[in-house]
Legacy VTK file of the C-alpha trace (Angstrom):
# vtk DataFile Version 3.0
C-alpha trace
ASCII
DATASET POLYDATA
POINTS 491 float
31.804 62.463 25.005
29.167 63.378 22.622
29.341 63.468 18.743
31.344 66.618 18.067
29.735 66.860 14.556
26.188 65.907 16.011
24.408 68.861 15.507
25.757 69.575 12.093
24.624 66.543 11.004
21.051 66.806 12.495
20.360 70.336 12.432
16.702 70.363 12.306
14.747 70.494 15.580
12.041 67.291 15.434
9.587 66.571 18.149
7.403 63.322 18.173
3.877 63.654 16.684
0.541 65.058 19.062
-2.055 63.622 18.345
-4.335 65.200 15.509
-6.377 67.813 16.798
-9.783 66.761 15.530
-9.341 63.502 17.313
-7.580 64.866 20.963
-10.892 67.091 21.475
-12.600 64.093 21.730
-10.946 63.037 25.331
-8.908 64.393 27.598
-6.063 62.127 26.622
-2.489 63.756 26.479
-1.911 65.961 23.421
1.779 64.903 23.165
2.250 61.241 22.226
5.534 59.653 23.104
5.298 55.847 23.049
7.867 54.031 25.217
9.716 51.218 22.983
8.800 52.128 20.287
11.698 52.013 17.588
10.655 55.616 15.447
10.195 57.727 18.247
13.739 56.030 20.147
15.548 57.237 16.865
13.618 60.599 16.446
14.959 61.391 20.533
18.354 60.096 19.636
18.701 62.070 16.593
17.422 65.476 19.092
20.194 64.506 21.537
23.448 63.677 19.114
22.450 67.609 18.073
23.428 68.419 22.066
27.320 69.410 21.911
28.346 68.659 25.276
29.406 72.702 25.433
32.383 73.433 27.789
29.825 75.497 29.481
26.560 73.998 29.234
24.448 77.043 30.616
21.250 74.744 29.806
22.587 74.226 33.569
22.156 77.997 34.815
18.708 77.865 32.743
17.293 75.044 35.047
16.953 75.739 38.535
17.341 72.003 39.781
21.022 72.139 37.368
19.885 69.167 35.700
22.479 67.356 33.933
21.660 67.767 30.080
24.354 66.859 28.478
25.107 63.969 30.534
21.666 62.097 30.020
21.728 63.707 26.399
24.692 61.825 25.315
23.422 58.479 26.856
19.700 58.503 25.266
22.035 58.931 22.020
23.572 55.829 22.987
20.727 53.837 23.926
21.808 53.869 27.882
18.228 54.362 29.461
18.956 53.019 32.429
21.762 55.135 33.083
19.936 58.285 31.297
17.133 57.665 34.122
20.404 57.091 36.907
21.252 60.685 35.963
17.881 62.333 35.805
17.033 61.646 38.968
19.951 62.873 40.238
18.839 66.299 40.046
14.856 65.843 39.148
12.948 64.023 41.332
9.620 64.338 38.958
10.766 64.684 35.203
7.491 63.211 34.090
5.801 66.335 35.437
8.287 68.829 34.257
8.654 67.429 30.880
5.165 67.612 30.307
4.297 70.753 31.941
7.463 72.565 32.334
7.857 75.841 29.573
11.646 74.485 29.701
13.973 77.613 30.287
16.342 75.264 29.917
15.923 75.486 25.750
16.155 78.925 25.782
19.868 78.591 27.252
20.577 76.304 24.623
24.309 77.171 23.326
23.084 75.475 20.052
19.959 78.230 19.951
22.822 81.029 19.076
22.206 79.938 15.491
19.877 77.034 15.293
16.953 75.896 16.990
17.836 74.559 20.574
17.939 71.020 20.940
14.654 69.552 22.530
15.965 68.763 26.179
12.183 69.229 27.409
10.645 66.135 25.189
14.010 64.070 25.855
13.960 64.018 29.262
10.392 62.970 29.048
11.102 60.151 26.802
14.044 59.086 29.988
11.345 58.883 32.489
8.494 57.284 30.186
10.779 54.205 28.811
12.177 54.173 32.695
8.971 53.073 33.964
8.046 50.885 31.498
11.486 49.354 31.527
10.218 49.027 35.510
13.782 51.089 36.396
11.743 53.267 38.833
11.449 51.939 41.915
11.092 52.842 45.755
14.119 54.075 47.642
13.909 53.341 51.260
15.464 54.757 53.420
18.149 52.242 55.138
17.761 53.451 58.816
14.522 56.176 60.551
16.532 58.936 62.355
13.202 59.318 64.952
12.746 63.089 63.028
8.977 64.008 62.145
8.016 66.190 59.559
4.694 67.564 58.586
4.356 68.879 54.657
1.704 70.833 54.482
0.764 70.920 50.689
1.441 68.556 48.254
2.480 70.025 44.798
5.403 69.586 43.419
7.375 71.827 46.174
5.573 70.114 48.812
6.194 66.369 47.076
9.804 66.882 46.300
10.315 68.081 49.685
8.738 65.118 51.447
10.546 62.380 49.005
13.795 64.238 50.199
13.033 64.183 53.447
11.400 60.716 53.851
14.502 59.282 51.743
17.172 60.881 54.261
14.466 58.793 57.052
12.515 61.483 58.535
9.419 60.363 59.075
7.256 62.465 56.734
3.407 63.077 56.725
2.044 65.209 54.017
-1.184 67.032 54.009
-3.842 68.407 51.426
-6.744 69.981 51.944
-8.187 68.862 48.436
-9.814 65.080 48.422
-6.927 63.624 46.553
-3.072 64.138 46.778
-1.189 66.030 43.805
-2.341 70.456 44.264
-2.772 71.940 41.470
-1.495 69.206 39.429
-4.324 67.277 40.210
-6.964 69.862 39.872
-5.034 72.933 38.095
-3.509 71.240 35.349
-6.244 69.554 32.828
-5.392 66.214 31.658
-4.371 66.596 27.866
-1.566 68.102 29.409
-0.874 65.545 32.641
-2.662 62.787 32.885
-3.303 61.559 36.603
-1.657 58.292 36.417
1.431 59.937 36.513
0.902 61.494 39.720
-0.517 58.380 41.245
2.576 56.110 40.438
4.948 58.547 41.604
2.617 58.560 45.081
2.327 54.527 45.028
6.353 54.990 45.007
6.236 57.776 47.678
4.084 55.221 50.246
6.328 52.657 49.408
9.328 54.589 50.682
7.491 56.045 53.892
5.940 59.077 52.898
2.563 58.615 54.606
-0.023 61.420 52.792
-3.277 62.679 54.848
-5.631 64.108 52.094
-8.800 65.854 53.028
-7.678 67.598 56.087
-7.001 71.175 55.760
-4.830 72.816 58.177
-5.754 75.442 60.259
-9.116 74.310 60.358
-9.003 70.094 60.816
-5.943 70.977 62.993
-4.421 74.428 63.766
-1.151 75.187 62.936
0.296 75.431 66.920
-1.387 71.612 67.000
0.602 70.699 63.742
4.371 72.338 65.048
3.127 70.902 68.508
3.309 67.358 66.770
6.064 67.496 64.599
9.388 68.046 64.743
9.618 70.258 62.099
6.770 71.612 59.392
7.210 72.723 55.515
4.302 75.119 54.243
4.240 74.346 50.731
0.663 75.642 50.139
1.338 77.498 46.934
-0.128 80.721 45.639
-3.632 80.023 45.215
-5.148 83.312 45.480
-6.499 84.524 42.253
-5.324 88.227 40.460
-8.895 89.735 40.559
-10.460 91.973 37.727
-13.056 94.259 39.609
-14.722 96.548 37.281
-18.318 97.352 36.959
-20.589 94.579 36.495
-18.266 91.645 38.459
-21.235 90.552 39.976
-23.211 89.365 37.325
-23.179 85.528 37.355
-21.433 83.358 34.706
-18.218 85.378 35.467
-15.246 82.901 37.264
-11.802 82.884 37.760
-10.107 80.463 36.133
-9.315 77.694 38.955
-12.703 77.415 40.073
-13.871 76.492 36.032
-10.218 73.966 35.884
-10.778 72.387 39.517
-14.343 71.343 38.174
-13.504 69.892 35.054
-10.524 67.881 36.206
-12.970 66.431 38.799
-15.367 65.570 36.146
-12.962 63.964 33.964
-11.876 61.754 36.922
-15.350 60.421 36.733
-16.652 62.277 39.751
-19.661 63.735 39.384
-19.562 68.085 39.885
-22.764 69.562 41.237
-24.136 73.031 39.410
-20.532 72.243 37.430
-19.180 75.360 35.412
-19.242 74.131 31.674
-18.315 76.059 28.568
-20.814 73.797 26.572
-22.597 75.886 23.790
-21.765 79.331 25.095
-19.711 82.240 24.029
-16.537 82.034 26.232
-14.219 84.864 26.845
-10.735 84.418 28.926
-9.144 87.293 30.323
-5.368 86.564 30.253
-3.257 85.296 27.789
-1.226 83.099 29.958
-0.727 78.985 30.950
-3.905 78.984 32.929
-5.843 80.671 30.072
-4.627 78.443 27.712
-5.285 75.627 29.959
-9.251 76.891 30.273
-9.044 77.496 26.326
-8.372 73.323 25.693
-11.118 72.583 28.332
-13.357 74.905 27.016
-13.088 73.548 23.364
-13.733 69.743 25.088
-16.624 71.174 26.483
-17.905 71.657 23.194
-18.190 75.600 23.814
-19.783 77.991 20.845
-16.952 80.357 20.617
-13.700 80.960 22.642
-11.718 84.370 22.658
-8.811 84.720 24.641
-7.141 88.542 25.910
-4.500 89.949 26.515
-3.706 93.067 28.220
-0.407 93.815 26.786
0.809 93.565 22.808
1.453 90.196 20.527
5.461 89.157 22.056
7.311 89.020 18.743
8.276 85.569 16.941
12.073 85.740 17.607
13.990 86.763 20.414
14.056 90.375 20.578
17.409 92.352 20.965
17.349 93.480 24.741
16.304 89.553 25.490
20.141 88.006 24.175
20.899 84.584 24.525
20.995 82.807 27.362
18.230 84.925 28.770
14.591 83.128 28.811
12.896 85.631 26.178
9.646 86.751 26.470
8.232 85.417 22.481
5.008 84.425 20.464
4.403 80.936 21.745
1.146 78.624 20.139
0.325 76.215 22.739
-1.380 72.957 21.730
-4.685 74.099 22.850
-3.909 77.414 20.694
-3.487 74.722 17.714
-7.078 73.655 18.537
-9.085 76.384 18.169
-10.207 80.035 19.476
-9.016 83.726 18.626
-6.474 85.818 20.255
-6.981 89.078 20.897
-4.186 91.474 22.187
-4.181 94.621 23.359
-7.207 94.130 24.896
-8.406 95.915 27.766
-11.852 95.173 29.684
-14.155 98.023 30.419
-17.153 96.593 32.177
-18.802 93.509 31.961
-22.648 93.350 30.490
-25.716 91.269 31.664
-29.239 91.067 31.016
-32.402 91.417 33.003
-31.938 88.276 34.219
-28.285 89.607 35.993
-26.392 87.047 33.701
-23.388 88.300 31.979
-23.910 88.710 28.497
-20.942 91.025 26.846
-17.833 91.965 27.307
-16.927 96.183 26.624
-13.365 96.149 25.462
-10.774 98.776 24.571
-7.636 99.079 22.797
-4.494 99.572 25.118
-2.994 102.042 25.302
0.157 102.695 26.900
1.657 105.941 28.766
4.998 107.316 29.467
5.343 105.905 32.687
4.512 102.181 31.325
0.943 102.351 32.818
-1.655 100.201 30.423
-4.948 101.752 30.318
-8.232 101.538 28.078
-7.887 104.058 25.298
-10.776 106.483 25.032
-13.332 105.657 22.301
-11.990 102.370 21.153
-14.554 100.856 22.958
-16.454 97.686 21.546
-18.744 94.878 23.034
-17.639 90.966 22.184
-20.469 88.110 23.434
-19.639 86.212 26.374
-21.959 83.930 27.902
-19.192 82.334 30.200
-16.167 84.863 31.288
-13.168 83.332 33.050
-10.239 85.546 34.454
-7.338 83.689 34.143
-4.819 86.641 35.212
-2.653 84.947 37.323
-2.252 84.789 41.550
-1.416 87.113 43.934
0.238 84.787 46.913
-0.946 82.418 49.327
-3.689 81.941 51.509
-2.242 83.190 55.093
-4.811 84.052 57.195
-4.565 81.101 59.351
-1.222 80.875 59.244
-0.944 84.132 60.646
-3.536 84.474 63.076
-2.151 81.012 64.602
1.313 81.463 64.213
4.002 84.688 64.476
4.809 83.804 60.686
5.328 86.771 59.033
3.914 88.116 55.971
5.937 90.109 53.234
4.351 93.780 51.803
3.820 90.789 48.549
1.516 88.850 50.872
3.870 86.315 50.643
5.067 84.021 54.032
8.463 85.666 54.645
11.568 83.503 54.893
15.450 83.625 54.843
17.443 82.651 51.921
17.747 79.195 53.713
13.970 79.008 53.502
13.239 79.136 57.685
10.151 81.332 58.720
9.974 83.757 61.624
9.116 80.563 63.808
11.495 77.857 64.736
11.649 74.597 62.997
8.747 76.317 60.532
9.875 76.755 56.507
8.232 77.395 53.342
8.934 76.175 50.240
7.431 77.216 46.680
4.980 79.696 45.351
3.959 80.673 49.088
7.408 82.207 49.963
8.738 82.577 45.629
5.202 83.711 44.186
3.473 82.523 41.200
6.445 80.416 39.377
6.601 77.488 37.297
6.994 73.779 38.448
10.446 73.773 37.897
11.104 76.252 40.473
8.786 74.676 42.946
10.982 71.135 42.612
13.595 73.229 43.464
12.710 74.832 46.331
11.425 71.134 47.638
14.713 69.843 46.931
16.306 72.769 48.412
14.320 72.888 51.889
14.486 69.435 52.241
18.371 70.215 53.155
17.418 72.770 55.133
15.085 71.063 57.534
17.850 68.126 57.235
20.327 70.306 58.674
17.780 71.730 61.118
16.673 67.994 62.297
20.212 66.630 62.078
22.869 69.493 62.538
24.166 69.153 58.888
22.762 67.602 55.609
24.060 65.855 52.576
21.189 66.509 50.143
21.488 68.629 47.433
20.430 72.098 47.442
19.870 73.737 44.068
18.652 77.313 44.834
18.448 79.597 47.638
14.949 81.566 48.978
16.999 84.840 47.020
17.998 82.728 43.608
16.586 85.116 40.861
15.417 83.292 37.123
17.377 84.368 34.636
14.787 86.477 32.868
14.620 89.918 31.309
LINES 1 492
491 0 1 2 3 4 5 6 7 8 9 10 11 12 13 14 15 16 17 18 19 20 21 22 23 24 25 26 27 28 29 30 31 32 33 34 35 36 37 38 39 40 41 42 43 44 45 46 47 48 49 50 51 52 53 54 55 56 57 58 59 60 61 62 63 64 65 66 67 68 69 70 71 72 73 74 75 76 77 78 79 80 81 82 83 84 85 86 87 88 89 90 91 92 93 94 95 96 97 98 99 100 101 102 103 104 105 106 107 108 109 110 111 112 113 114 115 116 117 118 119 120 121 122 123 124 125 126 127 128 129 130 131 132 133 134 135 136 137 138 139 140 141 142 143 144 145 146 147 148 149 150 151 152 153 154 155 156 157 158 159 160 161 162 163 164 165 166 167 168 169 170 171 172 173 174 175 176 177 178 179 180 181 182 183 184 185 186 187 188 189 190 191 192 193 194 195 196 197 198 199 200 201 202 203 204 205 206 207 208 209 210 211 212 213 214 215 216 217 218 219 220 221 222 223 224 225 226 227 228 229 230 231 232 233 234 235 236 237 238 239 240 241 242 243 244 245 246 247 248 249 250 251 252 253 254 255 256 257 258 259 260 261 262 263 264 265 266 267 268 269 270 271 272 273 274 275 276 277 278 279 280 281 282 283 284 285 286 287 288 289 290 291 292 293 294 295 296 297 298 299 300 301 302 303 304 305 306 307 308 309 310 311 312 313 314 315 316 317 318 319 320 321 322 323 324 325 326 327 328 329 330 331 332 333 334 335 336 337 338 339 340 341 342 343 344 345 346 347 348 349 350 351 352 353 354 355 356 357 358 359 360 361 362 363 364 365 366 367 368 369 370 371 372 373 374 375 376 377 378 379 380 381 382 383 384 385 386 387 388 389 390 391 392 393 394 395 396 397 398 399 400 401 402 403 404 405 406 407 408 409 410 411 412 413 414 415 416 417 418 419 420 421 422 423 424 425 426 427 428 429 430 431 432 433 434 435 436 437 438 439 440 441 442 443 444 445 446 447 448 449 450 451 452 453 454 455 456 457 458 459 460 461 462 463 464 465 466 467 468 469 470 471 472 473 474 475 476 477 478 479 480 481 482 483 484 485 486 487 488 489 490
């Protein structure tokens, strides 16, 4: 069992040094620095998990959707069991080095220990498990011990799409996974900027993937390289796990003056380039006054890469007002409260602006955007957020990205090919067990949940991995976590 006097004895909440910011704008290294074997940052981990108290109820479990076992591997990094901390991390997780990098970790905000202290820090332990488990070399490829003749075709590969297809390929299904983008990974690849992920992650968890089956066909994009009857024609079963990829637009006067982007367009580019491939006409933030609507992940994600890019100024909006610093009243423990939060590109640099509404967007003669007219929100009866009258103001912005979120997935050729359904969201409609409107079709991730985070889309992976299992093979012994109707526990 754990300590039982752990977390009085360590009650202060330490996390392993980043990287000093004058020195991480340099690169596009990671910003968090954990160093496998070595002895400081081993004890600094241990110390964060003897403060885990092994609660009766642990309901860190009901704030991760895959249940991951916290506790469990808690008490063994304490010990110095790594190989059995990994044993039980991928029991539930079949990519902690992506969700303890780039997860926001509901699972702390559960934290029985975050009553009256701060919570302990699962998110940066369980990264430490997978980081000393590969280079301890404890990760290695499960194959599957017999092919049940089953075809699958993943169509996406994110994390939903990934998890699904390890699953799958694992149980022996013969799994083929497709991308449209040049290289396997979605928006980890191309969405999520390197000082947070760096790519070699995602290409030793794919070496892994091949060596277990998986077979991955990047650069063909569905419903246009093949249709989608062609696809459902080949395979035995399909999983859309295309994500939701269509940006929140901001459509107010002067949206077509050039220099204005939304945010994935300016991130896709600039992972590219720091891959070392060279990005025709690429969108830089170099010397110019950048302004990012949205005061979100992805904005903060364009904020880092803007400050790489060596930009003049940043500001970053948001719509609504500053979240307090503590957990307000109506958000109680063990919900995931909506708070202040300083990312580390917020360490780096830039100003925040809240309660900011845009007006119109201003260019010169030259039909460049220039300015951006702002008001003060202002917020009505019925909870409506609008631009208060004569509060107006004009902020430079040579570069404007709208980082506001997405609306759903892309489904036009999904529809006009298939009788998939569509739901008054835009999203592909499902049941809870995650089947579409057409046999032997499902959908996993943001394309059936929405706009989520990663943890979520693992989930769903794992989850409709059983269900296309149980499809394929009349019944399934993979775990499930969630259901299509599972609800976060959220305010």
């Amino acid at each position: 069992m754990a300590d039982p006097r752990g977390f009085l004895t360590y009650r202060d909440r330490e996390l392993p040094a980043d990287r000093p910011v004058p020195v991480r704008l340099m690169d596009w290294r990671e910003v968090h620095e954990y160093r496998a074997g070595n002895p400081g940052d081993q004890q600094l981990l241990g110390r964060q998990a003897t403060r885990c108290m092994d609660c009766g109820i642990p309901f860190c479990h009901n704030g991760c959707p895959l249940g991951n076992l916290i506790p469990e591997w808690n008490d063994l990094v304490r010990r110095g069991q790594w190989e059995d901390a990994i044993e039980r991390l991928h029991a539930t997780n079949n990519f902690p080095e992506f969700t303890g990098r780039i997860c926001p970790a509901p699972c702390e905000s559960s934290c029985v220990l975050g009553i009256n202290q701060p919570p302990v820090t699962i998110k940066s332990v369980e990264v430490a498990i997978i980081d000393e488990a590969f280079a301890r070399g404890l990760v290695a490829p499960q194959v599957p011990q017999r092919l049940t003749g089953s075809t699958v075709a993943v169509v996406g590969s994110g994390p939903a799409g990934l998890a699904a297809a390890q699953q799958l390929t694992r149980v022996g299904h013969t799994v083929a996974v497709y991308e449209r983008d040049d290289a396997i990974g979605g928006l980890l690849r191309y969405g999520v900027p390197d000082f947070k992920l760096e790519k070699h992650h995602i290409d030793r968890r794919i070496a892994q993937m091949e060596a277990e089956g998986t077979r991955f066909r990047p650069g063909v994009e569905v419903g246009r390289d093949i249709t989608w009857q062609q696809l459902r024609a080949r395979f035995d079963a399909v999983v859309v796990a295309t994500g939701a990829t269509v940006p929140r637009e901001l459509s107010l006067p002067g949206r077509e003056l050039d220099g204005i982007h939304v945010a994935m367009e300016f991130l896709h580019q600039a992972n590219t380039a720091a891959a070392g491939v060279e990005v025709p006409g690429q969108i830089t933030a170099t010397g110019k006054h950048v302004v990012i609507i949205g005061g979100g992940d992805t904005g903060s994600d364009c904020l880092g890469t803007a400050l790489r890019q060596q930009a003049a100024s940043v500001t970053s909006l948001a719509i609504g007002r500053r979240p307090p610093a503590v957990r307000p009243a109506g958000q109680p423990w063990p919900m995931d409260p909506v708070v202040f939060e300083v990312s580390s590109s917020h360490e780096e640099g830039g100003e925040r602006d809240f309660l900011a509404s845009t007006v119109a967007f201003l260019g010169d003669d030259g039909g460049h955007v220039r300015q951006l007219r702002l008001a003060t929100t202002q917020y009505l009866p019925d909870g409506r957020r609008v631009p208060e009258s004569g509060t107006e103001r004009d902020i430079p912005a040579d570069l404007i990205l709208i980082a506001m979120g997405f609306t759903g997935p892309e489904t036009e050729a999904l529809a006009e090919q298939t009788d998939v359904k569509t739901t008054p969201r835009g999203l592909i409609a499902r049941s809870e067990g995650f089947a579409t409107a057409v046999p032997g079709v499902f959908v996993a991730g943001d394309a059936g949940r929405g706009q989520s985070l990663i943890v979520w889309a693992i989930a769903e992976g794992r989850a409709v991995a059983a269900a296309v299992d149980t499809y394929l093979s009349g019944g399934s012994e993979l775990p499930a976590p969630v259901t299509a109707a599972t609800v976060a526990l959220r305010p």
